[in-house]
C-alpha positions as CSV (number, residue, x, y, z in Angstrom):
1,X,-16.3,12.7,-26.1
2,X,-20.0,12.0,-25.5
3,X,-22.3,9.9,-23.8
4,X,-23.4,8.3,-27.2
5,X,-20.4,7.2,-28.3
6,X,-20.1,4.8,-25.9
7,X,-23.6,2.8,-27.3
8,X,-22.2,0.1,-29.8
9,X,-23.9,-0.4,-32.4
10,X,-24.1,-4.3,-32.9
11,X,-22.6,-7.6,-31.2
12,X,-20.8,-9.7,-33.7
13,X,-20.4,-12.9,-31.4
14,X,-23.2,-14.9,-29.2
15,X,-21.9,-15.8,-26.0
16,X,-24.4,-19.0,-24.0
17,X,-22.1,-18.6,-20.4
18,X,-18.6,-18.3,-18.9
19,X,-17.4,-15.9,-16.2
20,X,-14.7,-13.0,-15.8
21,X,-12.8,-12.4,-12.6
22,X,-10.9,-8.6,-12.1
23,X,-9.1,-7.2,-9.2
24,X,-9.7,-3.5,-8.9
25,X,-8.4,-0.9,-6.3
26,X,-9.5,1.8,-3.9
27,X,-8.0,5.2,-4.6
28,X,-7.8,7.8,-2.1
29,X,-8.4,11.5,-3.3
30,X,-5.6,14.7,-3.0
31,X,-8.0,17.0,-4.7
32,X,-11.3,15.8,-3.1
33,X,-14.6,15.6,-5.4
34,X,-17.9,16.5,-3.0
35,X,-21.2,17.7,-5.0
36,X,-22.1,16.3,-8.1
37,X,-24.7,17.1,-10.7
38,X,-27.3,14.5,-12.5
39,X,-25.8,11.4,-13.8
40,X,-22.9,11.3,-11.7
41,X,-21.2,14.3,-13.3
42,X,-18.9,16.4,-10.6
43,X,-19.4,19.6,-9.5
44,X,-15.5,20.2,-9.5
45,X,-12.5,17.7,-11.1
46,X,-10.3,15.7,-8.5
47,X,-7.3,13.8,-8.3
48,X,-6.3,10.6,-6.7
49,X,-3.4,7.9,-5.6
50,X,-4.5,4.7,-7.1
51,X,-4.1,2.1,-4.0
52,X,-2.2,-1.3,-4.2
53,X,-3.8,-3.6,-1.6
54,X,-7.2,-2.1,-0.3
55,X,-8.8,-4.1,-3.3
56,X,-12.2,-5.6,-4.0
57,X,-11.8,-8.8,-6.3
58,X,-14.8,-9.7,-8.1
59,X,-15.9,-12.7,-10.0
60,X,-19.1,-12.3,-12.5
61,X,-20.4,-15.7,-14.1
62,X,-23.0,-15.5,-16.8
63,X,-25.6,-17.6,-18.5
64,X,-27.9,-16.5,-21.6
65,X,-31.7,-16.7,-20.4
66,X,-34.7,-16.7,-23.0
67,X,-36.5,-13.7,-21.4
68,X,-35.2,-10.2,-21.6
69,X,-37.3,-8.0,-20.1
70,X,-36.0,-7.8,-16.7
71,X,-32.6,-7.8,-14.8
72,X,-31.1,-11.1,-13.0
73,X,-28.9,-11.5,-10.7
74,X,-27.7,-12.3,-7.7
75,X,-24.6,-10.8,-5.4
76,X,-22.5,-12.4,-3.0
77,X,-20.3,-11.0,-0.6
78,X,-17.5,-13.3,1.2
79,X,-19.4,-16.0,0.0
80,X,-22.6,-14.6,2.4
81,X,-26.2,-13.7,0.0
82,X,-26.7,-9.9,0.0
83,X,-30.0,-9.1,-1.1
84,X,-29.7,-5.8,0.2
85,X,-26.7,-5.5,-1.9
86,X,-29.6,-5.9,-4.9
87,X,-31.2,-2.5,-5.5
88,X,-28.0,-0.8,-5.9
89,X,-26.9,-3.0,-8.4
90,X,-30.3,-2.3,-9.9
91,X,-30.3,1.0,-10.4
92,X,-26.2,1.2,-11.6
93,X,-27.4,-1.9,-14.6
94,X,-30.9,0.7,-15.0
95,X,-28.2,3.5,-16.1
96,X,-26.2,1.6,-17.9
97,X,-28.3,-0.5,-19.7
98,X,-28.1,1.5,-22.5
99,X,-24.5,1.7,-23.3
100,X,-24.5,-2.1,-22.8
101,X,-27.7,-4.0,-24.2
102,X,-26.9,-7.6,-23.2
103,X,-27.8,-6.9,-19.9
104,X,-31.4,-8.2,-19.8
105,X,-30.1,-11.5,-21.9
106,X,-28.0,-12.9,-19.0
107,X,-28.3,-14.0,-15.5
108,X,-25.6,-13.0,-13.3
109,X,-23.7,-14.3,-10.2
110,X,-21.3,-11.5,-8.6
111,X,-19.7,-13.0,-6.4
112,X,-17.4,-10.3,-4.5
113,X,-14.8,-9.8,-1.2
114,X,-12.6,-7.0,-0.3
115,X,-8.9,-7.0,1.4
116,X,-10.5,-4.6,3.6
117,X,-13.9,-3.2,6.0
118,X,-16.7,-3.0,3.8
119,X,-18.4,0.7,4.8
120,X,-15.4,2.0,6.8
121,X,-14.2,4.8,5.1
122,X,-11.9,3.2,2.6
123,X,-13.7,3.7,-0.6
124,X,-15.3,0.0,-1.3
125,X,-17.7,1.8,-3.8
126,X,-14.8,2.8,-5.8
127,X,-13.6,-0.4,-5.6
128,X,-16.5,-2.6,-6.1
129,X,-18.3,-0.9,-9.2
130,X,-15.0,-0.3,-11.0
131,X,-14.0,-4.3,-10.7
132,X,-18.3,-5.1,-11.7
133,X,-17.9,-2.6,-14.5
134,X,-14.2,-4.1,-15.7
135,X,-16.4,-7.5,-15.6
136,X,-19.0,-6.6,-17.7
137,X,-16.4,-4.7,-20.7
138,X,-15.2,-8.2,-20.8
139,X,-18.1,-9.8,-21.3
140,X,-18.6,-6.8,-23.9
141,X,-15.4,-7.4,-25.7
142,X,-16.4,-11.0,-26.0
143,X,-19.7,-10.4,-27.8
144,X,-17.8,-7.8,-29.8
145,X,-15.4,-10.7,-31.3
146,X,-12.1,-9.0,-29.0
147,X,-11.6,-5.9,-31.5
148,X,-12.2,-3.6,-28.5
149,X,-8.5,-1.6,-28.1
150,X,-7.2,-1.2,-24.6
151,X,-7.6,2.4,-24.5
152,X,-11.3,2.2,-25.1
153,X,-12.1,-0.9,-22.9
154,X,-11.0,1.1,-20.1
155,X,-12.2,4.4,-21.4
156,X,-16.0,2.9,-21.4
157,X,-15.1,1.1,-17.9
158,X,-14.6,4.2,-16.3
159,X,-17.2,5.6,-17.9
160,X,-19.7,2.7,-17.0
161,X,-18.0,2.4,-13.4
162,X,-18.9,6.3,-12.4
163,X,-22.7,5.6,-13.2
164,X,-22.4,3.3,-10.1
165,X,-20.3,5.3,-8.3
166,X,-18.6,8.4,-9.0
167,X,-15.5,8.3,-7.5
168,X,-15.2,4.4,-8.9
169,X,-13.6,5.8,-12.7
170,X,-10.6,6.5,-10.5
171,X,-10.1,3.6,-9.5
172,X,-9.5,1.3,-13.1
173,X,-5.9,2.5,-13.9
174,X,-2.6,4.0,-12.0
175,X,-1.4,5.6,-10.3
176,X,-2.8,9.2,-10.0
177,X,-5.6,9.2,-12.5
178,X,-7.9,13.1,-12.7
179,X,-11.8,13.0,-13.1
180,X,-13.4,16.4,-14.0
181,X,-12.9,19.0,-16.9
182,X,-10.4,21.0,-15.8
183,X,-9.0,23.5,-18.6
184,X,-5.3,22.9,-17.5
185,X,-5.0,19.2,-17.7
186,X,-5.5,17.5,-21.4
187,X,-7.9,15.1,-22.0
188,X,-9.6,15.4,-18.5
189,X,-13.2,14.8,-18.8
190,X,-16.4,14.5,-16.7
191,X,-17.5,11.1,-18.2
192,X,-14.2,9.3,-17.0
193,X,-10.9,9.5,-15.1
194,X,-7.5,9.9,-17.1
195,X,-4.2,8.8,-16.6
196,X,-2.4,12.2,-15.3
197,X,-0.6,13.4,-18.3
198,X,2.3,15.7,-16.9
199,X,5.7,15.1,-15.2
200,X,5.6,13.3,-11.7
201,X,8.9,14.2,-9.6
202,X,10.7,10.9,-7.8
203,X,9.4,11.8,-4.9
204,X,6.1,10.8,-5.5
205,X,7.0,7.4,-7.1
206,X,5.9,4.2,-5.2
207,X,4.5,6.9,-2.4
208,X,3.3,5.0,0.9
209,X,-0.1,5.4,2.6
210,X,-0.7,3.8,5.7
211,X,-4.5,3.8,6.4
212,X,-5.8,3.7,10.3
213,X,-9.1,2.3,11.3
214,X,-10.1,4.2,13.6
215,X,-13.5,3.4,12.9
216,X,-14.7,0.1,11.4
217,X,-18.5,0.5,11.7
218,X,-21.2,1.9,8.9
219,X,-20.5,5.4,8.3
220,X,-22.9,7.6,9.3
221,X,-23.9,9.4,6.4
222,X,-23.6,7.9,2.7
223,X,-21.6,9.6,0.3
224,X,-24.9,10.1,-2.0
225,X,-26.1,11.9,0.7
226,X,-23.3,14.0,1.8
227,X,-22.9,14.7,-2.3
228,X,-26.4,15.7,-2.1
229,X,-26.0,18.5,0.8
230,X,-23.9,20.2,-1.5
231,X,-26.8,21.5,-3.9
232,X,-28.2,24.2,-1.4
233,X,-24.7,24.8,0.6
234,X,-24.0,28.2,1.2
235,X,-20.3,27.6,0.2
236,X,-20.6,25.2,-2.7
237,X,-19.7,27.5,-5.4
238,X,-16.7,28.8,-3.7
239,X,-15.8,25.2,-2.5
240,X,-15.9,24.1,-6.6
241,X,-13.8,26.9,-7.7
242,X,-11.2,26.4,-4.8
243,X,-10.7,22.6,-5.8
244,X,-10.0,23.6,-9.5
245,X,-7.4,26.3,-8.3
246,X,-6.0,23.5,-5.6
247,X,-5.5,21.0,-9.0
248,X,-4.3,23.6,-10.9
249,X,-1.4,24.3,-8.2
250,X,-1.2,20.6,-8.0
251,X,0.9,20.3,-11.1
252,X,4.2,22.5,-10.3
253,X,4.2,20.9,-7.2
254,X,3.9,17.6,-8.9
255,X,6.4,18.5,-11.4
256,X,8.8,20.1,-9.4
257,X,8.7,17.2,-6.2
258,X,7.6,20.3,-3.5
259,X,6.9,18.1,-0.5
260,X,5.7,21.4,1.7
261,X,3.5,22.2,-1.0
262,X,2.0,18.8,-1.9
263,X,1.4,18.3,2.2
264,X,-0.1,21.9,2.7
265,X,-2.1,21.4,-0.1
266,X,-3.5,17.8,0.9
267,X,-4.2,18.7,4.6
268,X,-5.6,21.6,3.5
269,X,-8.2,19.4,1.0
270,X,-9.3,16.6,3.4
271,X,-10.2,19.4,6.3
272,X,-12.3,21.3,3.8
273,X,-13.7,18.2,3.0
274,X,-15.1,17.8,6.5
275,X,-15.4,21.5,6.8
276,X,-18.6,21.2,4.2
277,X,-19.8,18.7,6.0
278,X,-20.2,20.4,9.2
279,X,-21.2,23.2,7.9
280,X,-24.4,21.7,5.6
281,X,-28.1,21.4,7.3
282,X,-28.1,19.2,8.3
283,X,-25.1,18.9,9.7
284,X,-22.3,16.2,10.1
285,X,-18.8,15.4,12.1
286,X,-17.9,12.2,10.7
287,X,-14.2,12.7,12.7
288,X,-14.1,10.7,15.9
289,X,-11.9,11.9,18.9
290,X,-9.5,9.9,17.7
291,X,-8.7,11.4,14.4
292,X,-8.5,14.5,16.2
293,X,-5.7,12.9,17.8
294,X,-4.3,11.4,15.4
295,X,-3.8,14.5,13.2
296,X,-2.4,16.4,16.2
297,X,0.3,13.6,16.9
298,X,1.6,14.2,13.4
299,X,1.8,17.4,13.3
300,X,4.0,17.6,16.1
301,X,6.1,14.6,14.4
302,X,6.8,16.5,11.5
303,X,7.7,19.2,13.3
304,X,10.1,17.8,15.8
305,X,12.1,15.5,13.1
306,X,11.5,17.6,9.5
307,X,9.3,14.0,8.2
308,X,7.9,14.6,5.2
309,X,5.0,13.0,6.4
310,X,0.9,13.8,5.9
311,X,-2.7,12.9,6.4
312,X,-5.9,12.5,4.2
313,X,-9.2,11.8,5.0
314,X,-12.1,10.3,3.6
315,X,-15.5,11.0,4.3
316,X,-15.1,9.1,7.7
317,X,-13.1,8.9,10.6
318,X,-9.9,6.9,9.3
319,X,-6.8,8.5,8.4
320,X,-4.8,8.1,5.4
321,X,-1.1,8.9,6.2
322,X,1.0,9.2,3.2
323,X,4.7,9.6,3.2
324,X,7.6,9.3,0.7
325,X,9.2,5.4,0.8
326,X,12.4,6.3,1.8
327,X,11.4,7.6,5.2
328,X,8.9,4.1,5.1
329,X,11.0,2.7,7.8
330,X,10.7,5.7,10.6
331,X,7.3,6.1,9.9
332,X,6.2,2.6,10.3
333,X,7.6,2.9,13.8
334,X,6.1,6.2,14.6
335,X,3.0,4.6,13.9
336,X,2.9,1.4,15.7
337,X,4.9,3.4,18.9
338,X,2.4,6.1,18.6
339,X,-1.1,5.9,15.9
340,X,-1.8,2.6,16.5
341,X,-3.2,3.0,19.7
342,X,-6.2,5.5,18.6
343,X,-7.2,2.5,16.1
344,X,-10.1,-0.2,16.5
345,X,-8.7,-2.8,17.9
346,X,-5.2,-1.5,17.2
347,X,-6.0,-2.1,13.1
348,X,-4.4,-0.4,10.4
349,X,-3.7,-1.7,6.9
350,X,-0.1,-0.4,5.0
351,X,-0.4,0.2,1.8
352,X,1.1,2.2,-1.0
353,X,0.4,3.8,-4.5
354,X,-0.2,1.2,-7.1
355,X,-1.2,0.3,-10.9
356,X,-4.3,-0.4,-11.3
357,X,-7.0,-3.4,-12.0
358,X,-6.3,-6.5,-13.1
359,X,-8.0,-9.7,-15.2
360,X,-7.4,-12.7,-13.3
C-alpha cells in the first residue's frame, strides 16, 4: 500500500452542511512505539489494547463556504473555545489536505470532550485525532455517494488519524491492533494500524486495565518532543531492534496465554520506555515518587498471592495496571486498600480492553 492510493480521484455527490458525531478510544501500548521518522512513520512497529471507556467523543458540523483557499474552523472543548487547540489542527488538515480535497470548501465546528484528563498521560491525542479523522471519512464517504467499503474507510482513517498523531491509527478498531512493518505479522504496515491477525488465548479476552492518576497536570515533555530525542540517542538503534524482537516474542505468548511471559515482557517495555527518556540530553523523569511506589506495591502483591497482575506506563506518571477479569474482583480491592492512596485526589478510572470507535 502507498501514500497515493489514498488520494481519490473525484467526488460524485455535493454536500451544502450536516454534521457527523464518532466515539473513539485511547489505547495503551504493550510493545511501546518512541522515535519516529518524517511524516509520522515509526522508527519501530508497536502493539496496543484498544481501551473501552477512556474515550474522546467528537462532533464535527460542516457548512460549504465560497472561498477555498484557506482552512476554517473552530474547536471546542467541553463546550469552552480553544484557540490554542487551532494550530494543531492546522497543521494535521496542512498534511492531510491532500488525501482529502474538501477541506478548504467547508467551515468546521469540532466540538470535542473526553471521559477523562485532557494531558495526563492517558493518550487524548490518540483519542482525539482518531474520532476528527473518523469525522472527516464520513464526510468523505458522503461526497463519494457511500460506495466507500468498511475496510477502506477505516484503512484511510487510520491512515489520516497518524498524520495528527501517530499513535492515534491504533486507536480506530479492537482490540489489539499492530502499527509498524514488522516481517512476522501480515499485513502490518507503517501507514496504519491492523487488526492483530493471529490467535489470542482466553486469557487475554475482555483483559482489565485499571488506570491511576497519579498525576493529573500537563506533562512535562510532549510526546513530539520526547519522539524527537530519539534521532541523536545513543541507544535508539538498539532500542528499535529490541521492540521488533519484544513483538516478535509477543505472538507465542499471545497464542499460547503465557501470563509470566506477557507480564515480563510488558514491564520490561514501559521501563525501557522511561529508560530512553532518562537517558536522552536532555534528559527526562516523567515518573513521580509515587509511581515508584506504586510499581513496588505490586510487585510484592504478585509475589505474596501468585496474581497475575501488571503495570504499563505511558509517557507520564500514571500507571496502567492490567490484569486478567477473573481475578477483577481481588484486584479491585488491592487497589482501593492499597494504590489508591498514591493517586491525585485518590482518582483512578477502571477500565478494560474494548472494540473500537463508534458513529453515533
Amino acid at each position: 500500500m502507498q501514500e497515493n492510493q489514498f488520494i481519490p480521484k473525484s467526488y460524485s455527490n455535493s454536500i451544502e452542511k450536516g454534521s457527523f458525531t464518532w466515539s473513539s478510544p485511547s489505547n495503551i501500548a504493550l510493545v511501546k512505539y518512541w522515535g519516529k521518522k518524517k511524516d509520522q512513520i515509526p522508527e519501530n512497529p508497536s502493539i496496543s489494547f484498544t481501551l473501552n471507556n477512556c474515550k474522546t467523543i467528537t462532533k464535527l458540523s460542516f457548512s460549504k463556504k465560497e472561498s477555498t483557499d484557506h482552512f476554517a474552523f473552530d474547536v471546542f472543548l467541553d463546550d469552552e473555545k480553544k484557540d490554542d487547540f487551532k494550530p494543531k489542527i492546522e497543521t494535521f488538515f496542512k498534511r492531510i489536505e491532500t488525501y482529502l480535497p474538501f477541506l478548504k470548501g467547508f467551515y468546521f465546528k469540532i466540538e470535542t470532550s473526553n471521559t477523562f484528563p485532557h494531558s495526563s498521560g492517558i493518550a487524548s491525542s490518540a483519542s482525539g485525532m482518531s474520532a476528527l479523522a473518523l469525522c472527516l471519512m464520513s464526510i468523505e464517504k458522503e461526497l463519494s455517494g457511500n460506495i466507500i467499503l468498511d475496510e477502506v474507510f477505516y484503512q484511510k482513517a487510520s491512515f489520516l488519524a497518524r498524520l495528527g498523531s501517530g499513535s492515534a491509527c491504533r486507536s480506530l478498531e479492537g482490540d489489539l491492533i499492530v502499527w509498524g512493518n514488522h516481517k512476522n505479522i501480515e499485513g502490518s504496515s507503517n501507514l496504519f494500524g491492523v487488526k492483530y491477525p493471529y490467535q489470542v488465548h482466553e486469557n487475554f479476552k475482555n483483559y482489565q486495565d485499571t488506570i491511576l492518576l497519579v498525576d493529573k497536570g500537563e506533562k512535562q515533555v510532549s510526546s513530539t518532543v520526547g519522539h524527537n530525542l530519539m534521532h541523536n540517542h545513543p541507544f535508539a538503534q538498539e532500542r528499535f531492534k529490541q521492540a521488533s524482537a519484544n513483538l516478535n516474542k509477543l505472538i507465542p505468548i499471545l497464542k499460547t496465554g503465557d501470563m509470566d511471559g506477557f507480564i515480563a515482557l510488558v514491564e520490561s517495555e514501559a521501563l525501557t520506555l522511561h529508560a530512553m527518556m532518562m537517558t536522552s540530553m536532555p534528559y527526562f523523569i516523567l515518573m513521580k515518587p509515587n509511581t515508584l511506589e506504586i510499581i513496588n506495591k505490586i510487585w510484592s502483591f504478585r509475589q505474596n498471592t501468585g496474581s497475575k497482575i501488571c503495570f504499563t506506563l505511558d509517557a507520564g506518571a500514571n500507571v496502567h495496571v492490567l490484569y486478567p477479569e477473573n481475578e477483577s474482583d481481588k484486584i479491585v480491592e488491592f487497589i482501593k486498600n492499597e494504590l489508591v492512596v498514591f493517586c491525585q485526589k485518590g482518582e483512578y478510572i477502571k477500565d478494560k480492553i474494548g472494540f473500537g470507535a463508534q458513529l453515533l
